[in-house]
C-alpha positions in Angstrom: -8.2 26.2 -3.1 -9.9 24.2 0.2 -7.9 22.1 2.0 -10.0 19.1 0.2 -8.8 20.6 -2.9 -5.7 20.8 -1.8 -5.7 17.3 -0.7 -6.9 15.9 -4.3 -4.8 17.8 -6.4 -1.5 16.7 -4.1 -3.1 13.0 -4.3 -3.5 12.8 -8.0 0.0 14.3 -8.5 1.8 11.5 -6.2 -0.7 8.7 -7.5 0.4 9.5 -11.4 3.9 9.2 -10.2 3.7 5.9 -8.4 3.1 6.4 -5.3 0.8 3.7 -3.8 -0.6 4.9 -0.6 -0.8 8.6 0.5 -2.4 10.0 3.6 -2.4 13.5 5.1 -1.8 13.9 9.1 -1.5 16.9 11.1 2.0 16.5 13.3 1.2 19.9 15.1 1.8 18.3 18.6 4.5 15.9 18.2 7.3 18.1 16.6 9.8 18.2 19.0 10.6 14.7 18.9 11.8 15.1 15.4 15.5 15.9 14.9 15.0 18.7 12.8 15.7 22.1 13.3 12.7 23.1 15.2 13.3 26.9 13.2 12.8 25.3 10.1 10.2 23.3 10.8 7.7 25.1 13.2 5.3 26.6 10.7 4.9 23.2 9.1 2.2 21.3 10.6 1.3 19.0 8.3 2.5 15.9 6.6 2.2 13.9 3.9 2.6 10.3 3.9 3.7 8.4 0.5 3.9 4.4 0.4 5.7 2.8 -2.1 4.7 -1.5 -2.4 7.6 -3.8 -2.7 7.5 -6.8 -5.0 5.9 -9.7 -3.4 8.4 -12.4 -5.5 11.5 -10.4 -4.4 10.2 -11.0 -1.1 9.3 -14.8 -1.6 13.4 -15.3 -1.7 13.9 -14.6 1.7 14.3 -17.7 4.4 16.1 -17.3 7.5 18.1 -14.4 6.2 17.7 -11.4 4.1 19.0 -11.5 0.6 20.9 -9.6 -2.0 18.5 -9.4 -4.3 16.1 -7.8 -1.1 18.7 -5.3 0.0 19.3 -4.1 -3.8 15.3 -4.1 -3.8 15.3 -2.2 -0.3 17.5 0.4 -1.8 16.3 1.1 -4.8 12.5 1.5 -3.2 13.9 4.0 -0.8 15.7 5.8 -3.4 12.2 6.2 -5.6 10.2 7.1 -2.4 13.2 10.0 -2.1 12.8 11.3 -5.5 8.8 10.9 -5.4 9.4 13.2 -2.0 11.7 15.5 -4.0 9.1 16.1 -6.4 5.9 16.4 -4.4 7.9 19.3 -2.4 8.8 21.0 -5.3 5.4 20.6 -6.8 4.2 22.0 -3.0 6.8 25.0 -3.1 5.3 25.9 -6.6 2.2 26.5 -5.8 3.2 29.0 -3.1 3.7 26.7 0.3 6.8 26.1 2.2 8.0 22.0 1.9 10.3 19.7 3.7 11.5 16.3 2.2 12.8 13.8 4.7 14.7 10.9 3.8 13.2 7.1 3.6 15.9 6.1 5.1 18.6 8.2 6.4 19.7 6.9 10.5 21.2 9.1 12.4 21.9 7.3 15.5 22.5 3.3 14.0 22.6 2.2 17.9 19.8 3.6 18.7 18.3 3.3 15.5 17.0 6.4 15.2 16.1 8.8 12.7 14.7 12.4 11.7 11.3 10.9 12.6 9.0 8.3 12.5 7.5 7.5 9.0 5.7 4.7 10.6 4.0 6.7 13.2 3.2 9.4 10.8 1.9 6.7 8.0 -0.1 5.3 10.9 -1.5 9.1 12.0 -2.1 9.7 8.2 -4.1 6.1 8.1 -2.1 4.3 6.1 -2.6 1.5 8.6 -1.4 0.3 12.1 1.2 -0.3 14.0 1.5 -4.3 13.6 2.7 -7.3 16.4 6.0 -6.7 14.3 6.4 -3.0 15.1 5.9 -2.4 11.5 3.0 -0.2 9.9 0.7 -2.8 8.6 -1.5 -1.9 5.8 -5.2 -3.3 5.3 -4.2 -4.2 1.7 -0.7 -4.7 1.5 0.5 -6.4 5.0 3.9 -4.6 5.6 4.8 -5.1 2.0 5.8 -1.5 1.1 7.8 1.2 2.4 7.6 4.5 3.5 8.8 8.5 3.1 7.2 11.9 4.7 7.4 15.4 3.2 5.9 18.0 5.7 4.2 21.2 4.6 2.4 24.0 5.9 -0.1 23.5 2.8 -3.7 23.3 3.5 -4.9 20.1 3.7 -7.8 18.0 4.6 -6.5 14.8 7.3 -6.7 11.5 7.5 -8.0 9.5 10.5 -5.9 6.6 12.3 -6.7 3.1 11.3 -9.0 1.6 14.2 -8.1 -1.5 13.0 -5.4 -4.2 14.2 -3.5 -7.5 13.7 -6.4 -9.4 14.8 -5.9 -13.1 15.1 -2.6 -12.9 12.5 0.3 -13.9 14.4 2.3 -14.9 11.3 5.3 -12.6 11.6 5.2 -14.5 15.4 6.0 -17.8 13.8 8.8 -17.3 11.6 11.4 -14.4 13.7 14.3 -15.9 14.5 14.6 -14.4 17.6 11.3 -14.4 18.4 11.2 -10.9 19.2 7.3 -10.0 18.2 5.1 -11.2 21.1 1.6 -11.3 21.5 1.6 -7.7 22.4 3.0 -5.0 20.3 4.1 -2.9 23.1 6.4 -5.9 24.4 8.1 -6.2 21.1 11.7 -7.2 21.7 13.9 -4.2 20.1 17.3 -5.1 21.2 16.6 -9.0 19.9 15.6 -7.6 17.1 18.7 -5.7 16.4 20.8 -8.1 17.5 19.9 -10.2 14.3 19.9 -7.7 12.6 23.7 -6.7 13.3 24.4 -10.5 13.1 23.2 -10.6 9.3 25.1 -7.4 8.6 28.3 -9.4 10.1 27.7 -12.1 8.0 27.6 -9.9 5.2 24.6 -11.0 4.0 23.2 -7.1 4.0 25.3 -3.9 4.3 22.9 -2.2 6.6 20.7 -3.4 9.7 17.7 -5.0 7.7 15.9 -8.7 7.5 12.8 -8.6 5.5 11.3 -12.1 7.2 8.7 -10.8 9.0 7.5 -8.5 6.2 7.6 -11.3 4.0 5.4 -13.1 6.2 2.7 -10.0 6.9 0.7 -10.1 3.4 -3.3 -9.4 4.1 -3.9 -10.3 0.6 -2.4 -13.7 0.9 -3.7 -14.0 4.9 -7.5 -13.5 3.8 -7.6 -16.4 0.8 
């Protein structure tokens, strides 16, 4: 089949299992950055993006603090987005290509909060959307409302563009951190405020991992544009 082919047959198979963005991006020159096993993964130069929305009224909970209801949420979105990853690769390695699942959310370094890459960069690449005042991948549709996972291939496949778009005059994340760690320019977002709250919640107990949720409560284009 053509790479467009490709493309719509992997589409239609993600789309019928939930999956409610997908985007195609070639990661050719950025694969060292990943900590992967560059063995493994240097024929693979493609990758597929997969969104998965979460529920705008679990999100309407949150206040000043994440809640257990969003981190039970948080988890069990990342766990689907795994096993929609799980089957797209097998569904990829069946029809003769070589496949690579990575985690939604799997940190390797929780200091440095890092991980095996950057969905949000790859989402971004595979035009998903773009990287918001609130370092988060913002979607045209769904604000920051969903969450991400990455499979990478070496299957055919036609690509997406980056978003050209932007935040524009939104600055609604801006109002309501805490910390006040997202400024008027993404590239000064304040990281280590930003993970300083985040550690403080987890101390209070009010999350067992590094996670708030207010500023993607607050980054919802549908609700922005009424």
């Amino acid at each position: 089949m053509s790479k467009l082919e490709n493309y719509r047959e992997i589409k239609k198979f993600c789309l019928n299992w939930g999956a409610d963005l997908f985007g195609a991006a070639d990661i050719s020159g950025m694969k060292e950055a990943f900590s992967i096993s560059q063995e493994v993964i240097q024929p693979l130069n493609n990758a597929v993006s997969l969104g998965a929305r979460a529920s705008r009224e679990v999100l309407a909970e949150i206040q000043q603090h994440p809640t257990k209801l969003y981190f039970h949420h948080y988890r069990t979105i990342n766990m689907f987005l795994d096993q929609l990853a799980l089957r797209l690769s097998n569904y990829i390695q069946n029809l003769g290509f070589k496949s690579l699942p990575i985690p939604a959310s799997q940190i390797l370094d929780w200091q440095k909060q890092t991980a095996h890459l950057s969905h949000k960069h790859i989402g971004y690449l595979a035009g998903l959307g773009w990287i918001g005042r609130n370092n988060l991948l913002v979607n045209k549709n769904l604000g920051s409302h969903f969450r991400l996972v990455t499979v990478l291939t070496d299957m055919p496949l036609k690509l997406d563009s980056p978003s050209k778009e932007d935040c524009g005059n939104c600055r609604a994340c801006m109002v309501v951190c805490p910390v006040k760690a997202i400024k008027e320019k993404k590239e000064d977002f304040d990281h280590l405020g930003c993970f300083a709250l985040l550690k403080d919640f987890q101390k209070q107990r009010l999350a067992e991992q590094f996670i708030c949720g207010i500023c993607v409560k607050a980054c919802n284009r549908k609700d922005q544009e009424k």
